[in-house]
N, C-alpha and C positions, 0 to 999 in steps of 0.2 A: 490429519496428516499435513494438507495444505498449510493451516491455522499454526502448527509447530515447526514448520519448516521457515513460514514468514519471520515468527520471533525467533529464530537460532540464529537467521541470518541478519538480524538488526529491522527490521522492517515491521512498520504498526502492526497488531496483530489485528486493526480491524479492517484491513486491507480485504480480507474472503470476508469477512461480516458484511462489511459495507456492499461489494457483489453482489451476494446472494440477497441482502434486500432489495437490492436496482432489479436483479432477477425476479423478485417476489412479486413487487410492483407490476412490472411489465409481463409475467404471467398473467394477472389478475386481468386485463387489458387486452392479450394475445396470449392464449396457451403454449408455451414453448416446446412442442415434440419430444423434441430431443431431451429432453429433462425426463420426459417418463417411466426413463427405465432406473430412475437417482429417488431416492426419499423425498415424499415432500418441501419443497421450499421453506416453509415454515419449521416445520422438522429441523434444517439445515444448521437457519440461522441460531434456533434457541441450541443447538448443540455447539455450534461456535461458542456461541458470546457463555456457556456454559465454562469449555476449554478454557477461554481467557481468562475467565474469572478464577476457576479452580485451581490452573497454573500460574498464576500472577502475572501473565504476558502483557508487556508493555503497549497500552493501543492507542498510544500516542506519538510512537517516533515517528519522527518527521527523516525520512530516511530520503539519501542525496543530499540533504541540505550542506554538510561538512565539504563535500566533495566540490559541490557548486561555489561554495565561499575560497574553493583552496585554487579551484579554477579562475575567477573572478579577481584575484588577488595576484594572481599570476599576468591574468591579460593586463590589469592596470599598471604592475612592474613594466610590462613590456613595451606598454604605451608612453610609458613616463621616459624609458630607457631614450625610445627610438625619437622623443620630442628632444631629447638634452640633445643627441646628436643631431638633428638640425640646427640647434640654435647652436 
């Protein structure tokens, strides 16, 4: 659900993939409790990266990036504005 809710909304789908491996890791290292009562880690991720494959989910967007450029372009407008009224 996570996995289809990330690609509806524009966002990599390896966003929960990548997770659940930092999870996997750091189980291996420190068992995490609270995970016990969830499917295997490993379980998890091969059922992710499963979803993304079988639904063609993009797990590559680079999601923010538009927003950050539309921001970024705005302050330097506003930079350029407020330099012409001084000079």
């Amino acid at each position: 659900m996570g996995t289809r809710m990330l690609a509806a909304a524009g966002y990599a789908a390896d966003g929960l993939y990548n997770l659940m491996v930092t999870l996997g890791e750091q189980e291996k290292s420190s068992p995490l409790e609270w995970l016990s009562t969830h499917p295997e880690t490993e379980e998890r991720v091969q059922n992710i990266a499963e979803q993304i494959e079988q639904n063609g989910y993009n797990r590559y967007t680079y999601e923010g990036v538009d927003t950050h450029l539309q921001i970024r372009q705005r302050v330097e407008q506003i930079m350029a504005e407020a330099e012409a009224e001084e000079n």
